[in-house]
Structures are given as structure tokens and as C-alpha cells.
C-alpha positions as CSV (number, residue, x, y, z in Angstrom):
1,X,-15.0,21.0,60.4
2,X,-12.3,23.2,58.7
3,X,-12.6,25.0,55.1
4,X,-10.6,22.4,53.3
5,X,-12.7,19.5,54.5
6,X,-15.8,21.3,53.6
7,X,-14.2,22.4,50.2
8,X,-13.3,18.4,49.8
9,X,-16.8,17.6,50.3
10,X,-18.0,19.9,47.7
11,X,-15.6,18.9,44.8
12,X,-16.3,15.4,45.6
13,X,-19.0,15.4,43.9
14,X,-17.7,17.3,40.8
15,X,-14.8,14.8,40.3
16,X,-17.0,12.2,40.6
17,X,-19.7,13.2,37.7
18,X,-16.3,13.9,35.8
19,X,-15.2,10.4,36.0
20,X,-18.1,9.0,35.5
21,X,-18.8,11.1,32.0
22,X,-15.2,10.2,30.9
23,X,-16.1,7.1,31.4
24,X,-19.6,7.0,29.5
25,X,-17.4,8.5,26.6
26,X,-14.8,5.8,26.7
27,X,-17.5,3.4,26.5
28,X,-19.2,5.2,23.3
29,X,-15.6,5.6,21.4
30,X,-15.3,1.4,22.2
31,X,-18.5,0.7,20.7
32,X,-18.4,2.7,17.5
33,X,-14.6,1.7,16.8
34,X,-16.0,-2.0,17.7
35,X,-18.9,-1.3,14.4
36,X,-16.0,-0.1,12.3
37,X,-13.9,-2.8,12.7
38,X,-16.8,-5.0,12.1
39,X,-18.0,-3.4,9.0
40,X,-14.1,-3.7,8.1
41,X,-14.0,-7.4,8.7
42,X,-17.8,-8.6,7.0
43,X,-16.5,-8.2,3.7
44,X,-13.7,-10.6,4.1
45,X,-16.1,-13.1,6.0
46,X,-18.5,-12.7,3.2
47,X,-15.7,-13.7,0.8
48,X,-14.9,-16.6,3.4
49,X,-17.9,-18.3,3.6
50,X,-18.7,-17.6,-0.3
51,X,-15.9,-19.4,-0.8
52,X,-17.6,-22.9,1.2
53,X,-20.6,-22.4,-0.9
54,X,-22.0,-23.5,-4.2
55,X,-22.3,-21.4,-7.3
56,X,-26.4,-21.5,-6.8
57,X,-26.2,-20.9,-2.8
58,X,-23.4,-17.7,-3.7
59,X,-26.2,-16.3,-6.2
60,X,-29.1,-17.2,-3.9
61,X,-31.9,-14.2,-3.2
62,X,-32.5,-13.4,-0.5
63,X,-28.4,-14.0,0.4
64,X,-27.6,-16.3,3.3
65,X,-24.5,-15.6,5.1
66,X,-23.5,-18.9,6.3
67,X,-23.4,-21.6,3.3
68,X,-26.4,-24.5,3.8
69,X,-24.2,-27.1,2.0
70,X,-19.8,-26.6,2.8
71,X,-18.3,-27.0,-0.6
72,X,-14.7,-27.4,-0.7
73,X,-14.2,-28.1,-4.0
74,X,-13.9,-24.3,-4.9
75,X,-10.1,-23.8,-4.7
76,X,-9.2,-27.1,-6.1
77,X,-10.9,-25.5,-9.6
78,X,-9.3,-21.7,-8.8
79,X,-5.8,-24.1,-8.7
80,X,-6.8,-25.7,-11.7
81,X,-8.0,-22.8,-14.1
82,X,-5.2,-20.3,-12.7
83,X,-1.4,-21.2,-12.9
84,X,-0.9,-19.4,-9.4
85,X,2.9,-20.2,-8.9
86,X,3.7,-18.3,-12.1
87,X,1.3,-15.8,-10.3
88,X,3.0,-15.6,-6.8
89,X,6.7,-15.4,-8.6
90,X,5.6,-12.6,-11.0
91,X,3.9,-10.3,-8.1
92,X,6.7,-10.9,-6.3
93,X,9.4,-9.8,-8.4
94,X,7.0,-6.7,-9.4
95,X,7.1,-5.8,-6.0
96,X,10.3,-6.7,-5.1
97,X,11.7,-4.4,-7.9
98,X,9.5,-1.9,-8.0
99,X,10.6,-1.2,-4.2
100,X,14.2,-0.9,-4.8
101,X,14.1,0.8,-8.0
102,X,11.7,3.4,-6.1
103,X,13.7,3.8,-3.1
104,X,16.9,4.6,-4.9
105,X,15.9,6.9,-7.1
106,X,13.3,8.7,-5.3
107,X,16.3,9.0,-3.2
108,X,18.3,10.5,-5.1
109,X,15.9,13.1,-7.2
110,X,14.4,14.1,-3.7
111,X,17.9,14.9,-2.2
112,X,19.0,16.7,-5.8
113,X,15.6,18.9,-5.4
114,X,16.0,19.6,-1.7
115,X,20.0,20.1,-1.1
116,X,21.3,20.7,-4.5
117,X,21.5,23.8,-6.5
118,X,21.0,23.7,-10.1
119,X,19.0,25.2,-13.4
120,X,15.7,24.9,-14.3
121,X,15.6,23.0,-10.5
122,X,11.9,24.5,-9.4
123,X,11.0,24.2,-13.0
124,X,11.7,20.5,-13.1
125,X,9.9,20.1,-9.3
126,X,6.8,22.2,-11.1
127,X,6.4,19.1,-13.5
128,X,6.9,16.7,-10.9
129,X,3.8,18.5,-9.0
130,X,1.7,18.4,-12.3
131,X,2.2,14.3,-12.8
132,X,0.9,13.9,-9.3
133,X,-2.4,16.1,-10.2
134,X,-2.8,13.9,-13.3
135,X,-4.5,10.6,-13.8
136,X,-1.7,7.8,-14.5
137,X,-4.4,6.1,-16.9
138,X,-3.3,8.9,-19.4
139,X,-0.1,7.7,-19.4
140,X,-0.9,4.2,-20.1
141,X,-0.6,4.5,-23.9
142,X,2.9,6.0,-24.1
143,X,4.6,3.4,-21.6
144,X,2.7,0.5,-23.6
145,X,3.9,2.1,-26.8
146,X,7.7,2.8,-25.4
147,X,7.6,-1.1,-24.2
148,X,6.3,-2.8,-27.7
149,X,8.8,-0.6,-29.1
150,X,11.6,-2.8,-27.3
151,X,9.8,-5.5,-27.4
152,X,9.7,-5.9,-23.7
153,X,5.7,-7.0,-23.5
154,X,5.2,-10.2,-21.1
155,X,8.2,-9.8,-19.5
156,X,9.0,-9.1,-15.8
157,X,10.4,-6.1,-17.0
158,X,7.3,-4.7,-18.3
159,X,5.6,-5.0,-15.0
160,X,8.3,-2.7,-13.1
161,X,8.3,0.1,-15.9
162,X,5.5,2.1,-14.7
163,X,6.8,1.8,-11.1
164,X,10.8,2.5,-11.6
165,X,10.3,6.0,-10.3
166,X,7.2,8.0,-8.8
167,X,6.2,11.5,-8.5
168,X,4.8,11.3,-5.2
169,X,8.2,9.3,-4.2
170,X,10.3,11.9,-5.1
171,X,8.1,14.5,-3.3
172,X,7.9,12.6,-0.2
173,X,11.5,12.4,0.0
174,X,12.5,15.6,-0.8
175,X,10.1,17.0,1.8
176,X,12.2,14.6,4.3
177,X,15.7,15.8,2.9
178,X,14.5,19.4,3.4
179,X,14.2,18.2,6.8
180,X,17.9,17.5,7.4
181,X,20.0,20.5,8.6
182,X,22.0,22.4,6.0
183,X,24.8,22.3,9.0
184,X,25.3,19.4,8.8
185,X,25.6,19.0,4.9
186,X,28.5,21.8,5.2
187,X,30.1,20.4,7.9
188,X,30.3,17.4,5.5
189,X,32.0,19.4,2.5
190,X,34.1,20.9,5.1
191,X,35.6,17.6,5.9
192,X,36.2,16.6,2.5
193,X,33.2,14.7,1.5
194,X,32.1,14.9,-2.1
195,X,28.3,15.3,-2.9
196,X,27.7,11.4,-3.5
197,X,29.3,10.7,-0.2
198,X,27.3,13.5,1.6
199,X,23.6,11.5,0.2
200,X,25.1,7.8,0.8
201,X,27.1,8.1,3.8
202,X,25.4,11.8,5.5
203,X,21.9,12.2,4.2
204,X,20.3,8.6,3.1
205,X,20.7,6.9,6.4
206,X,18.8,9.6,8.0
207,X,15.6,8.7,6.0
208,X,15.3,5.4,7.2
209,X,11.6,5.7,8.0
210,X,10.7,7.8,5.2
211,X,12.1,5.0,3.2
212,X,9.8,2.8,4.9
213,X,7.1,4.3,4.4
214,X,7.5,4.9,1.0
215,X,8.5,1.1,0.2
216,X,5.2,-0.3,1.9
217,X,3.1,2.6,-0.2
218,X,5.1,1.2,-3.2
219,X,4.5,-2.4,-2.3
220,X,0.6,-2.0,-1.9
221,X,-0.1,0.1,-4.8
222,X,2.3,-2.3,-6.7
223,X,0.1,-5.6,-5.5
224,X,-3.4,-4.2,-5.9
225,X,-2.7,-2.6,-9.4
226,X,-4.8,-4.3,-12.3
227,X,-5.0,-2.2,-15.2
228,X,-1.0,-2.1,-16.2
229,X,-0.4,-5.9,-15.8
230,X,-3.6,-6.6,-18.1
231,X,-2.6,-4.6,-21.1
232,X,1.6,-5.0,-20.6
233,X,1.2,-8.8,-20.2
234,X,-1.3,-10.6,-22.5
235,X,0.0,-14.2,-21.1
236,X,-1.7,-15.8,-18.5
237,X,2.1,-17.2,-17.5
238,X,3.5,-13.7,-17.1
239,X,0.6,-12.2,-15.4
240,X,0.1,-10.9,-11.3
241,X,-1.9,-12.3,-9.2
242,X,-5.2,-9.3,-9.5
243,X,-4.5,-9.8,-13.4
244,X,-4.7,-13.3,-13.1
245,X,-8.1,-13.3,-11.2
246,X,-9.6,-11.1,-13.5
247,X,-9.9,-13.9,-15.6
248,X,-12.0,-16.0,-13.6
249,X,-14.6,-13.4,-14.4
250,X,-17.2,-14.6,-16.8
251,X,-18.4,-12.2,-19.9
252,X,-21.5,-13.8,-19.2
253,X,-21.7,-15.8,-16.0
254,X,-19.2,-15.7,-13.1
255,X,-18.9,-18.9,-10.6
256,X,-18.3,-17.2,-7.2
257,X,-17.1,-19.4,-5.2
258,X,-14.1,-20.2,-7.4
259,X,-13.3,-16.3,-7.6
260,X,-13.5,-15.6,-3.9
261,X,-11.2,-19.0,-3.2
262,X,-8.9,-17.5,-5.7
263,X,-9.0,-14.2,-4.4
264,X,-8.3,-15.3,-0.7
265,X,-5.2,-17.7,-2.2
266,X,-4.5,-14.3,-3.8
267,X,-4.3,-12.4,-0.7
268,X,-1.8,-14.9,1.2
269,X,1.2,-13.1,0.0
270,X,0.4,-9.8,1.5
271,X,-1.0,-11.3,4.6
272,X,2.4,-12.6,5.5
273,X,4.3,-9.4,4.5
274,X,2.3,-7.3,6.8
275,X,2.7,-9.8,9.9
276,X,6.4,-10.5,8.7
277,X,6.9,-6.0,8.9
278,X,3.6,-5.1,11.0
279,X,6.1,-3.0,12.8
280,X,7.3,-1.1,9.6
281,X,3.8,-0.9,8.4
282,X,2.5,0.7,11.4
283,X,5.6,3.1,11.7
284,X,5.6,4.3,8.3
285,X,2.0,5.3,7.7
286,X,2.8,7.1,11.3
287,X,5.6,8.8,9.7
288,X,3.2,9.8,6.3
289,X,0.6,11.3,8.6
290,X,3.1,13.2,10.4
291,X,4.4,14.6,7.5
């Protein structure tokens, strides 16, 4: 037997135990990402099945997970008390503006603070910083004031307001414009370009997946957010679809059932956005985290 048969022999071994500890590992990352996804998933089963039961079955102690008597009769009351077409339509437009509005002028600041040189520039980015360290509750009373001012309350209009333009937009962006090579800014100027047609024709296509990213952020934040639409839109008409549901909330009792049927016919709309743009989704938090 030669030396590299008998070093064979000895490594064998090794490689094996190797293998077979990569493989026990393996095996322990699969199980504990299958309990996340688990504990992930019960609460919207919970809300499921609550949905199927009666108001005494939903407040039942000790809790049963699967409903003794299937009730359907649940979202025909959530349809009745809530006018949820009104509901879709104003979420949507919320969202729908709030997006573009974001994206082109986050745009915009975040390329005038990265590749433009100007007074008072840092200064300006220094306040930007501090709204993003604040609580937006504490602005609240300003927009609402601004907006009954105008007489803008229960409008479309007065859902977009707070979400025309963001701090952490403009920051996210301008970290991605800082990105682009001043090279190729110059050799843009050199050619004759003008500073708009640098950022629209040079600059903004580049950020494609920065604008992504920011859009779905804009989109969720804009769908899940409950305290502006309550005190900027009084009518149940003009309201979103969280607002909406808060309503279904007793001051004294609460019937269960109806608010977890309403809150699943609430979360339709973003269910079919994020398998409509799953690939976006997935690509732009990718692109946050790298950043």
C-alpha cells in the first residue's frame, strides 16, 4: 500500500464526520426556521378560524382553536356595518399617491443633497436627520391644523399630506445618488446637458431599485397607518381601510368574529399587491439591507 492510499484512508474518516455534522446543522437551521414560520403563520390562522366562530365560542376560556359551531355569517355583518368599497378606493388612492408623490421628490431632494452644491446644504440635511430621530405623532397637530385651515379635512387629499415627502426617503436616496460616479455627472455637463437633464435622463434611471424599495416601504407604512386617517377624516365614507375597522371596536364589548372577517377582507388588497410585485418586494428590502 503507497502513502497516498494510506493518507486516503485516514482522511476518510475526517470528511466523513464533516459531512455528517454539516448535515446535523442543516437539519437544526430547517427545524427552527420551520417554528418561526409557524409562530409567523398562527396568528393569521387564529384570525381565520375566529372568523368561522360565534361571538361566545371567540370569547370562550379556556380558547379553542378550531370553532365547535362554523359560523359564516360574520362577514355578511363586517359588509353590512362597514362601507368597504369606499374603503378599498380611499387606501388605494392613499397609496397610490403617496408613492408617486414620494418617489419624485425624494428624488429630487436626495440628488440636490448628494450632487448639487449649494448654501446652507448640510444645514438643511442636519434637519432632515433630526425629523427622522423624532416621533411623527408630534407632528400630528400642525398638519391637522395646516389642513382645517384649507379646509381640506375628509378629503383624499388629506390622507396624502403627511406622506408627500419623507425624511427617510430623501436619505435613502441621497445615500444612492452619492453612489453614482461624479464622472459621469461631468461627462454629462461636458456634453451639454443641463442639471434637470443630468437627474431625469443621467441620474434617476440608475435608482431604479432604490426606487423600489422605497415605493414598497411607502406603500406598507401608507396601508398599515391608523392614527392620521382617524383624526384627518371624521367620515366613515372617506376613511381607509385600518381606520374603518377601528370602528367595529366596541367602547364596551367587541364581536370578534365580525372584526377578524373584516380585518381579513381588509388584508385582500395587499395580499394581491405583494403576489402581483413579489419580485420587487423581495428585491427591494434586498437592496435596503444592502445599503
Amino acid at each position: 500500500m503507497n502513502t497516498n492510499e494510506i493518507s486516503a484512508e485516514k482522511t476518510a474518516p475526517k470528511l466523513h464526520s464533516v459531512k455528517k455534522s454539516r448535515n446535523s446543522g442543516k437539519i437544526i437551521i430547517y427545524i427552527l426556521l420551520g417554528l418561526g414560520a409557524v409562530l409567523m403563520i398562527f396568528p393569521f390562522l387564529w384570525m381565520l378560524l375566529t372568523s368561522f366562530k360565534t361571538n361566545a365560542q371567540a370569547m370562550q376560556v379556556p380558547p379553542t382553536f378550531f370553532p365547535t359551531q362554523w359560523n359564516f355569517d360574520s362577514y355578511a355583518k363586517a359588509l353590512e356595518s362597514l362601507p368597504f368599497g369606499n374603503l378599498y378606493l380611499n387606501t388605494g388612492l392613499m397609496i397610490v399617491f403617496r408613492v408617486l408623490t414620494t418617489a419624485a421628490f425624494c428624488s429630487m431632494a436626495g440628488f440636490a443633497f448628494a450632487k448639487l452644491k449649494f448654501k446652507g446644504r448640510n444645514l438643511l440635511f442636519s434637519l432632515i436627520l433630526i425629523q427622522m430621530m423624532l416621533p411623527s405623532q408630534i407632528f400630528i397637530i400642525p398638519q391637522f391644523q395646516m389642513l382645517a385651515s384649507l379646509g381640506l379635512t375628509n378629503t383624499i387629499f388629506a390622507l396624502v399630506f403627511p406622506g408627500i415627502v419623507s425624511a427617510f426617503g430623501t436619505f435613502f436616496l441621497r445615500q444612492t445618488y452619492m453612489g453614482i460616479p461624479d464622472e459621469l455627472i461631468e461627462a454629462a455637463y461636458l456634453d451639454g446637458a443641463n442639471t434637470w437633464q443630468v437627474f431625469t435622463k443621467i441620474c434617476f434611471p440608475l435608482t431604479k431599485t432604490a426606487l423600489a424599495a422605497i415605493s414598497i416601504f411607502t406603500a406598507v407604512f401608507a396601508y398599515t397607518d391608523l392614527m392620521w386617517p382617524l383624526i384627518a377624516n371624521t367620515d366613515l365614507n372617506m376613511m381607509t381601510l385600518t381606520s374603518g375597522l377601528s370602528t367595529l371596536n366596541g367602547q364596551f364589548t367587541t364581536n370578534y368574529p365580525v372584526l377578524m372577517a373584516g380585518s381579513l377582507l381588509s388584508m385582500l388588497p395587499m395580499v394581491a399587491l405583494y403576489l402581483v410585485f413579489q419580485k420587487q418586494f423581495i428585491e427591494g428590502i434586498a437592496a435596503t439591507g444592502g445599503k
